[in-house]
C-alpha positions as CSV (number, residue, x, y, z in Angstrom):
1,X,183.4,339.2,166.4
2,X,184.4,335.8,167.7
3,X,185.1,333.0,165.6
4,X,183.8,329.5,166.0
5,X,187.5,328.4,166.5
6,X,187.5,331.2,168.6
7,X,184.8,330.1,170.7
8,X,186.2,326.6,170.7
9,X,189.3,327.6,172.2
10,X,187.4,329.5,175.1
11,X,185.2,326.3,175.8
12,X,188.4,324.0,176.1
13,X,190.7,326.6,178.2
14,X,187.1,326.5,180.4
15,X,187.3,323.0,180.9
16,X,190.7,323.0,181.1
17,X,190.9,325.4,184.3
18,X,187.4,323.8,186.0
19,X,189.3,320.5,185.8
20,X,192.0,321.7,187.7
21,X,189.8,323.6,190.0
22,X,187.8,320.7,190.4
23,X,191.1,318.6,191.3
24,X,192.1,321.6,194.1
25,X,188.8,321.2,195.7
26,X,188.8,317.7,196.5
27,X,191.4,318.1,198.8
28,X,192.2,320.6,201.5
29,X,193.9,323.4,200.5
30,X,194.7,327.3,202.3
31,X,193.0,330.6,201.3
32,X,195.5,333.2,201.5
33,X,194.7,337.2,201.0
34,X,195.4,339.1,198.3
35,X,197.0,343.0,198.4
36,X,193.4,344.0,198.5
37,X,192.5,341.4,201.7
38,X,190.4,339.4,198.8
39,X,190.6,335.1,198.6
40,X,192.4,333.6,196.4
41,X,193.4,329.4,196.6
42,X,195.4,327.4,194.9
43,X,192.5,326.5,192.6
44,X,192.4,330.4,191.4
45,X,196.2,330.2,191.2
46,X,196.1,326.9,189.0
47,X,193.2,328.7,186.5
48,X,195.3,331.3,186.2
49,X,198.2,329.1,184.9
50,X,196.3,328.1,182.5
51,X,194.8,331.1,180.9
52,X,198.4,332.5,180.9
53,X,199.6,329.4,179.4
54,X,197.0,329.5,176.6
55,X,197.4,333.0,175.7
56,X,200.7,332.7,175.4
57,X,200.6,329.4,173.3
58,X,198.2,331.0,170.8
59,X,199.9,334.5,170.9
60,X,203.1,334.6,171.5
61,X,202.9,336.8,174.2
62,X,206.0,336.6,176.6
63,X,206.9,339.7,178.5
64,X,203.8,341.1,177.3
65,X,201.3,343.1,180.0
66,X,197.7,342.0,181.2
67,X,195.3,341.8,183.6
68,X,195.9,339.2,186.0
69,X,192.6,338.9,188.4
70,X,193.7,335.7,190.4
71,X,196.6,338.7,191.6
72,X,195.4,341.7,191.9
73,X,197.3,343.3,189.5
74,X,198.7,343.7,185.9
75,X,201.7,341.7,185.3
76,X,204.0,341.2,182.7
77,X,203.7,337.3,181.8
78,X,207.6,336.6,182.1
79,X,207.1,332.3,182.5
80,X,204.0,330.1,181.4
81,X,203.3,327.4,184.0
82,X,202.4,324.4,182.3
């Protein structure tokens, strides 16, 4: 079950990665295609980032595997953007 600190940390990487999103879509920016011909702009590429960065902050998971929607793919998180 989730914590409340849990859940805290979920609201603020939220707000975190809409703020950056936010940022992306006031300007103009591409859409490139994915493997699977899906979208994906620098705003999903920026969220991403910042998941990756807070799950690795709070878990200490470096060249660990995961899902990594914004790609297509599972990846091993080798580098946290920040």
């Amino acid at each position: 079950m989730l914590s409340q600190i849990d859940i805290q940390n979920i609201v603020t990487i939220a707000k975190e990665a809409g703020d950056a999103i936010m940022q992306v879509s006031k300007q103009d920016f591409e859409v490139e295609c994915k493997q699977d011909n899906s979208p994906i702009t620098l705003a999903d590429k920026k969220a991403n980032n910042i998941k990756e960065k807070h799950i690795y902050n709070k878990n200490n998971l470096l060249n660990e595997w995961f899902l990594a929607e914004s790609f297509g793919s599972i990846k091993k998180l080798t580098s946290v953007h920040i």
